[in-house]
C-alpha positions in Angstrom: 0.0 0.0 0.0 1.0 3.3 -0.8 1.5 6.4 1.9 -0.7 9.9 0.8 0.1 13.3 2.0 -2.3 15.9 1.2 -0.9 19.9 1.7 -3.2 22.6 2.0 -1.3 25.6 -0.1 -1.4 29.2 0.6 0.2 29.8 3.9 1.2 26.3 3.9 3.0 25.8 1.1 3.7 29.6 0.5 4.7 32.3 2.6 1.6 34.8 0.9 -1.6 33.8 0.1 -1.6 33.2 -3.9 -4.9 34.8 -4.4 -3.3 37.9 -3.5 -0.1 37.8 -4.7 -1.7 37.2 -8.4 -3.8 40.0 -8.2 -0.8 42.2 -7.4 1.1 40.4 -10.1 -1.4 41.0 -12.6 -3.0 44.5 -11.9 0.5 46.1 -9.8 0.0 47.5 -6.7 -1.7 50.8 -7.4 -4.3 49.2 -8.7 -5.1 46.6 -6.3 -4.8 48.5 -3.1 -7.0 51.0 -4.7 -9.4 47.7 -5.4 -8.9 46.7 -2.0 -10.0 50.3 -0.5 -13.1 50.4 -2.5 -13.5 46.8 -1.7 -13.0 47.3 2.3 -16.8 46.7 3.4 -16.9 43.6 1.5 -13.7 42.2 3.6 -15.4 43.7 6.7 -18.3 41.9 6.3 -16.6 38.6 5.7 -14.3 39.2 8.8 -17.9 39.4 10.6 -19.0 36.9 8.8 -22.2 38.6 7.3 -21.2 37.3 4.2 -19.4 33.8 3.6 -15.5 33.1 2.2 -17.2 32.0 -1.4 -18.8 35.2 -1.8 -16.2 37.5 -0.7 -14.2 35.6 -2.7 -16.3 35.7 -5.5 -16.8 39.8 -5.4 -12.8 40.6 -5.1 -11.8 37.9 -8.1 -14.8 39.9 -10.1 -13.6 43.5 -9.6 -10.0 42.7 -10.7 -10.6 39.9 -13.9 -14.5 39.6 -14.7 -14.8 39.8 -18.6 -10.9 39.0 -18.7 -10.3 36.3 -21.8 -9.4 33.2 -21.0 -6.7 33.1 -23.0 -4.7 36.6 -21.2 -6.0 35.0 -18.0 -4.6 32.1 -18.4 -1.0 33.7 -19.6 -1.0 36.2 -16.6 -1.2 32.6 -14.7 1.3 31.1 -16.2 3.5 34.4 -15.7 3.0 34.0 -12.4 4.2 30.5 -12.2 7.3 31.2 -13.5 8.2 34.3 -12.5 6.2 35.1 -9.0 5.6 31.7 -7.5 9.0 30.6 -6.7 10.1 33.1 -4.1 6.9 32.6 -2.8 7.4 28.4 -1.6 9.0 27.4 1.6 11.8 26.3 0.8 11.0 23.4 3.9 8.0 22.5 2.7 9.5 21.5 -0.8 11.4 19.4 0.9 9.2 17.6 2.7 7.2 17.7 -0.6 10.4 16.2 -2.2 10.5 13.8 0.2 7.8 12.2 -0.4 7.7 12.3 -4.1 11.2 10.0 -3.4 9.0 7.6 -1.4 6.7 7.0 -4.5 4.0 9.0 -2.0 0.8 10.2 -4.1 1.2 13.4 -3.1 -2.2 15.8 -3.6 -2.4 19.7 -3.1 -5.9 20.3 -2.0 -6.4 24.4 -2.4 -9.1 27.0 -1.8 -7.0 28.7 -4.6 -7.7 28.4 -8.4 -6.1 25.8 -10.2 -5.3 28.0 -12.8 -2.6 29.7 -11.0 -1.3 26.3 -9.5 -1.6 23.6 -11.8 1.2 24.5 -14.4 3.6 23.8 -11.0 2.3 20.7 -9.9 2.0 19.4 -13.3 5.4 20.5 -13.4 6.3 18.5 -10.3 4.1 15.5 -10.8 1.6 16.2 -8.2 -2.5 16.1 -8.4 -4.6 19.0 -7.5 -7.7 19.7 -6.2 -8.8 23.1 -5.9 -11.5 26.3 -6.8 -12.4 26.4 -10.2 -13.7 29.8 -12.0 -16.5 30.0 -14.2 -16.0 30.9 -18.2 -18.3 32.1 -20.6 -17.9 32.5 -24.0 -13.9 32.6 -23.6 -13.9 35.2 -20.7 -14.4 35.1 -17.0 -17.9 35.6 -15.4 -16.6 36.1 -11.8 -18.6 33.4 -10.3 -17.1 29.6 -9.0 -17.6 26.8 -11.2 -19.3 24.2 -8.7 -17.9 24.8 -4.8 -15.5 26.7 -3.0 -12.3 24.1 -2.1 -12.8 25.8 1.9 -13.4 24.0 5.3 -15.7 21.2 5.4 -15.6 21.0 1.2 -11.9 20.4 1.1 -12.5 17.4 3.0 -15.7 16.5 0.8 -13.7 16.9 -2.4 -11.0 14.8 -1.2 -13.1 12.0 -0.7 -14.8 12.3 -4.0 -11.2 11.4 -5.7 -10.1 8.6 -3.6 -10.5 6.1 -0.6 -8.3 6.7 2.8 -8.5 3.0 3.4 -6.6 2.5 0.3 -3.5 4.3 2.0 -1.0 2.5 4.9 -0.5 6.2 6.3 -1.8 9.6 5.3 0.2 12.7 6.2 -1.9 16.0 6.4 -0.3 19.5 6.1 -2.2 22.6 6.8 -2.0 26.0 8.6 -5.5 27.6 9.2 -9.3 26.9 10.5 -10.4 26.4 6.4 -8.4 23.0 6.8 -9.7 21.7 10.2 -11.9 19.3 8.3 -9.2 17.7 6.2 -7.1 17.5 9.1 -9.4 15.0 10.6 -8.0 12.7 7.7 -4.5 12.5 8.8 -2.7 9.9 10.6 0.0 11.9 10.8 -1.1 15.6 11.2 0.9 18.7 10.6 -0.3 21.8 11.6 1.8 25.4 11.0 4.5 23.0 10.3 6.6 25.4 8.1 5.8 28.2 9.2 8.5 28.5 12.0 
């Protein structure tokens, strides 16, 4: 039997949340803390929770890229693989990372982040993904989430859908915040903050 190791990525994985960092990357940083001034009841009222992370998330990724093509979108991602993402990875978490790619480990990034920003690296790397998808229309972005947020109690959900923990001898779980309680409970070897030292 193989061993799986799932890793949560932003904050995890990263130093900065991605989600951020691409909107910097891809508007500069006039323009988003602008965005993010205009955008400052929005965040309030998810920090109050009047409004949930799906939504919020849904009303800052549509200010900065709704009606964006595809096809720029999906260069400005693949710019910011190459040229943003790499000072942005813990250099300890690759290792372990690493480590168990060498012990033939399926090794699965499950994200509230877009894919679309993360899977050019861990197709790059070898490793599976699971993660928030955005809707297109027509060849350009609508704004909204294709299906459900990859957050809390859906990470774990979504996990589940892909494949069977029984299946695994030992499953090592890596994650740094409340939105990956849920696939915590998974681990048998559990790894919380573990980086971030």
């Amino acid at each position: 039997m193989r061993n799986l190791a799932l890793f949560d990525f932003d904050g995890t994985i990263t130093r900065k949340d991605t989600f951020i960092e691409i909107i910097k990357f891809a508007k500069g940083s006039l323009h988003f803390y602008i965005g993010f001034i205009l955008l400052s009841p929005v965040l309030i009222f998810y920090k109050v929770k009047l409004i949930p992370n799906w939504r919020a998330k849904e009303i800052v990724f549509s200010y900065f890229f709704k009606n964006l093509s595809v096809e720029l979108f999906h260069k400005i991602c693949n710019d910011f693989v190459e040229r943003k993402l790499p000072e942005l990875i813990r250099p300890s978490a690759w290792k372990k990372i690493e480590q168990h790619l060498i012990a033939s480990d399926r090794v699965v990034i499950v994200t509230a982040s877009s894919g679309d920003w993360i899977l050019p690296w861990t197709k790059k790397h070898g490793i599976e993904l699971i993660g928030t998808k955005w809707e297109f229309k027509d060849g350009r972005i609508t704004g909204k989430i294709k299906g459900r947020n990859c957050y809390g109690p859906v990470k774990k959900e979504m996990i589940l859908q892909l494949l069977n923990p029984s299946d695994y001898k030992s499953i090592s779980v890596y994650g740094d915040t409340s939105g990956d309680k849920e696939m915590l409970t998974l681990g048998t070897s559990v790894y919380y903050k573990y980086f971030n030292g």
